[in-house]
C-alpha positions in Angstrom: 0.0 0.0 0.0 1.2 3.3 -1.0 -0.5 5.4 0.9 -3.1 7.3 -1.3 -5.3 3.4 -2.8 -8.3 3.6 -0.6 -8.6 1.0 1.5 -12.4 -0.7 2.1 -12.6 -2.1 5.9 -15.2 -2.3 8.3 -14.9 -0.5 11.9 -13.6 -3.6 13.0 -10.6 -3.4 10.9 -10.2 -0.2 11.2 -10.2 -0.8 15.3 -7.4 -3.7 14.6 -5.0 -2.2 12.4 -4.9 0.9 15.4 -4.5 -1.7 17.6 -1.6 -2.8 15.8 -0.4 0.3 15.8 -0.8 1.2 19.6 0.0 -1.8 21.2 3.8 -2.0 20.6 4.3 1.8 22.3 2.2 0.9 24.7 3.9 -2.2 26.0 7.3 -0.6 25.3 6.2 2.9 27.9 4.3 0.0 30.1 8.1 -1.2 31.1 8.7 2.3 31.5 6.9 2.3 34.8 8.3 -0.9 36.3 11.1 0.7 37.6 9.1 3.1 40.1 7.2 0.5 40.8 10.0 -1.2 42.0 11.6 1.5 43.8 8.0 2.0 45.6 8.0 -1.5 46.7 11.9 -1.1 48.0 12.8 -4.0 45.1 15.1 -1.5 43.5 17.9 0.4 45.4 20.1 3.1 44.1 22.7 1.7 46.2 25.4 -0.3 44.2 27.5 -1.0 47.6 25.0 -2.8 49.4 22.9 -4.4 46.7 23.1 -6.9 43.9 23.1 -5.4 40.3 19.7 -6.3 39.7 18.5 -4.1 42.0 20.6 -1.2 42.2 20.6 -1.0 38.1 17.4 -2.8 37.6 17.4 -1.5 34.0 19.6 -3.9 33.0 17.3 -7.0 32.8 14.2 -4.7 32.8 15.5 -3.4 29.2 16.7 -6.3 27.1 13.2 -7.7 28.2 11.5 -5.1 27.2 13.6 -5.3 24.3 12.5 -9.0 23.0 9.1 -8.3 24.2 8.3 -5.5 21.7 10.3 -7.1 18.8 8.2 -9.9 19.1 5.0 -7.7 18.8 6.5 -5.9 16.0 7.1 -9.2 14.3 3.5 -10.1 14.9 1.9 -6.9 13.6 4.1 -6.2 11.0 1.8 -6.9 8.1 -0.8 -4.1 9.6 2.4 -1.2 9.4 2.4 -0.2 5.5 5.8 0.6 5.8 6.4 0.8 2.2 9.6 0.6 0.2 12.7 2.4 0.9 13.3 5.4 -1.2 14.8 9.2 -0.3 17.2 7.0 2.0 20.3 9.9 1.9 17.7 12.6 2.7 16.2 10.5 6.0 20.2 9.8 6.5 20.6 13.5 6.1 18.0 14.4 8.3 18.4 11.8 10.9 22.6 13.4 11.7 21.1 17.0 11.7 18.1 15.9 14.1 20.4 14.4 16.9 23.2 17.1 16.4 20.7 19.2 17.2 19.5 17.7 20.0 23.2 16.5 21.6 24.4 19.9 20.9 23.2 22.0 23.9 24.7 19.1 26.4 27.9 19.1 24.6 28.3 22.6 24.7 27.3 22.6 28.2 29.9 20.6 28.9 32.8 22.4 26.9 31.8 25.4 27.9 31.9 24.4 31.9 28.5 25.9 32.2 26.5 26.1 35.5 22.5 25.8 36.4 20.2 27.9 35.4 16.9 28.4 33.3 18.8 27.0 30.3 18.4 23.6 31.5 15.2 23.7 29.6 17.3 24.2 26.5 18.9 21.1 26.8 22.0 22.6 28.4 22.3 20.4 31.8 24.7 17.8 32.9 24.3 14.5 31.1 26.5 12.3 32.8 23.7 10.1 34.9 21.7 8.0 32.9 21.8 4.1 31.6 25.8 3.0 32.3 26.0 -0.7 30.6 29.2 -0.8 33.4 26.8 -1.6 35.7 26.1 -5.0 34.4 27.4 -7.0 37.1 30.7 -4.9 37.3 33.6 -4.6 34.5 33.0 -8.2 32.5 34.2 -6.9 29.0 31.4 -10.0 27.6 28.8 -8.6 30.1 29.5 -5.3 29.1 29.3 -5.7 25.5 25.8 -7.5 26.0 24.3 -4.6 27.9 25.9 -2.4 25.0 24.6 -4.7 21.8 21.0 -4.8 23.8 20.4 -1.3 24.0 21.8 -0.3 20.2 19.2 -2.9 19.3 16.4 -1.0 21.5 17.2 2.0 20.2 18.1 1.9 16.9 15.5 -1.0 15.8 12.2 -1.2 18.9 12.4 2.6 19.4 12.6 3.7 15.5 9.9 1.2 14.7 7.3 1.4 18.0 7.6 5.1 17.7 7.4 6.0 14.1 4.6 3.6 13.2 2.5 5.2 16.5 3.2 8.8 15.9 3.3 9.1 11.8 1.8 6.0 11.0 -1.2 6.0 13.0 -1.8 9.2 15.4 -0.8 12.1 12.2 -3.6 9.8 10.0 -6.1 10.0 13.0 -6.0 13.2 13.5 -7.3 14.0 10.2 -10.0 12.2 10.2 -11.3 10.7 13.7 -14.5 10.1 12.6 -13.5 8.2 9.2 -11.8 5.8 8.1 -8.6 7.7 9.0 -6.1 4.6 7.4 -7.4 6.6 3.5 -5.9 9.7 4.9 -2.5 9.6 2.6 0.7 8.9 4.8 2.3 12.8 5.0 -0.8 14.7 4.5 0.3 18.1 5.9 -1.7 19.6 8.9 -1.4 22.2 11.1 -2.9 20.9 14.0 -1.7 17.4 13.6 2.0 18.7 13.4 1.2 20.4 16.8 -0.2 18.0 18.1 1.9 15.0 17.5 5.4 16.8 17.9 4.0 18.6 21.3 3.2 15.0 22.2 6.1 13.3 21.2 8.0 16.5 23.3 6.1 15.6 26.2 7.4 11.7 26.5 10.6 12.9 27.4 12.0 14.8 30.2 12.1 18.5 30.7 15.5 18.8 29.9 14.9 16.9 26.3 11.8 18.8 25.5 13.9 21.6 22.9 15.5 18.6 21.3 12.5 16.4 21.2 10.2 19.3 19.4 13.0 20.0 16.7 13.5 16.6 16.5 10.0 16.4 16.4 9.2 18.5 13.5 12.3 17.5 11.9 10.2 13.5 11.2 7.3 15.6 10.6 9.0 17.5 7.5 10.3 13.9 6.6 6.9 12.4 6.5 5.4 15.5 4.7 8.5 15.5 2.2 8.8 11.8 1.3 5.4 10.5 2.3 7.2 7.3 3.5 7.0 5.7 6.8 10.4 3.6 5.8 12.4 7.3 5.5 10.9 7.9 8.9 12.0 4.8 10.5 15.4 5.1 9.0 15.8 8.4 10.2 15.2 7.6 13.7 17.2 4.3 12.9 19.8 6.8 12.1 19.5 9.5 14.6 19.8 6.4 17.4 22.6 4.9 16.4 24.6 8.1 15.9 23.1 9.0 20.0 24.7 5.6 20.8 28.2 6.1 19.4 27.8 9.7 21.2 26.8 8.3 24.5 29.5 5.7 24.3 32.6 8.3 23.0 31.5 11.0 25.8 29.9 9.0 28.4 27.0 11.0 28.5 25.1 8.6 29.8 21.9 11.2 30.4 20.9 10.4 26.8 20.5 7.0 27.3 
C-alpha cells in the first residue's frame, strides 16, 4: 500500500490495524513504569554497595526484556504497518545526523563550555552524565558489558525507531485528520497544522524537561520527513539513524543522560 489506494474495511478493521499500531508503544512505555514500581515496593535500590546489580541497576534486565518483548510484537503486527519501500534514503540519513546534532548539541556545549545551572536547563543545556551505564552490568566483565551495549543499540536503533514512528506518523498524524472516518485513507504525509502540533508537542512531552527543545525539533524535523517523502520507511530510518549516531555519542563521551 502506498498510501493514497483507498482502503475498504469495516470498523472492526479499522479498530485492529490501530491496535496494531498502539500496542507495541504501549507495551514498550508500560516497562517504563516498572522501575518506580520497584523502587515503591523497596525492590530497587540506588545503592550499588549494598545491593546486587539487579536491583541497584534494575534497567539492566528490565530493558533487554522489554527489548525481546516489543520485537516480538512488531514481528507479529508487521503486516498491519504499511511501511512501504525504501526510497529518499540519503535525505532520511541527512535528516536523521542533523536531528540528533541538534538535540546532543546544547549538552555538549554545556559541557565544553563548563556551564553552570540555570533556566537553560530547559534548552537542553544540563549535565548528562547520569543515565543508563552498561558498566553496571554486574561490574567490569568486558562479555557482560558488551551485551548490555549490543542490547540497548538494538532498542534504540531497531524497537524505538519502529514502535515510535509507526504510533506517531503511521497512525496518530492519519487520525488526526480524520477521527471520525476511516482515518487509514488519509495519505501517509498529509500536511496539517494541527496534527503537526499535536503529535510533535506529544512526542515532546514523552521525554524529560530537559529533552523537550531537542524532542520538538526533532520532532518536527520526522514531521517535514513524513510530509517530504510520504514514507513511513524514510521515517524509521531516520530515527534508525538518529539512534545509532546518539549511541556512538553516548558511548565516545559518556554522557550517559541520553541513554
Amino acid at each position: 500500500m502506498n498510501g493514497y489506494d483507498p482502503l475498504v474495511l469495516t470498523e472492526d478493521q479499522i479498530s485492529r490495524k490501530a491496535f496494531a499500531h498502539i500496542l507495541p508503544i504501549s507495551v514498550f512505555m508500560g516497562f517504563m513504569l516498572v522501575i518506580p514500581v520497584l523502587e515503591f515496593f523497596g525492590l530497587a535500590m540506588n545503592n550499588r554497595d549494598a545491593y546486587p546489580w539487579y536491583m541497584y541497576a534494575p534497567e539492566q534486565w528490565l530493558y533487554p526484556l522489554q527489548t525481546i518483548v516489543c520485537l516480538i510484537l512488531i514481528k507479529r503486527y508487521w503486516i498491519h504497518f504499511d511501511v512501504g519501500s525504501i526510497r529518499n534514503l540519503n535525505f532520511a540519513i541527512l535528516m536523521g545526523v542533523i536531528g540528533i546534532t541538534i538535540w546532543v548539541l546544547p549538552g555538549h556545549l554545556y559541557n565544553a563550555m563548563n556551564m553552570g545551572a540555570g533556566w537553560w536547563k530547559f534548552l537542553g543545556f544540563t549535565e548528562r552524565s547520569d543515565g543508563f551505564n552498561p558498566s553496571d552490568f554486574m561490574g567490569q566483565n568486558d562479555n557482560l558489558y558488551w551485551f548490555a551495549v549490543l542490547m540497548r543499540f538494538v532498542r534504540m536503533v531497531v524497537v524505538v525507531a519502529i514502535v515510535e514512528e509507526i504510533f506517531w506518523r503511521g497512525f496518530l498524524m492519519r487520525y488526526i485528520l480524520d477521527r471520525d472516518g476511516n482515518y487509514w485513507n488519509q495519505p501517509f504525509g498529509r500536511f496539517s497544522i494541527k496534527s503537526y502540533l499535536i503529535v510533535t508537542l506529544l512526542f515532546m512531552l514523552i521525554h524529560s524537561p530537559s529533552d523537550y527543545f531537542g524532542a520538538y525539533i526533532y520532532g518536527s524535523i520526522t514531521y517535514f520527513v513524513a510530509v517530504k517523502t510520504k514514507s513511513l520507511c524514510a521515517c524509521i530510518i531516520m530515527h534508525a539513524v538518529a539512534n545509532f549516531l546518539l549511541g556512538c555519542y553516548v558511548l565516545k563521551t559518556e554522557n550517559f543522560g541520553y541513554w
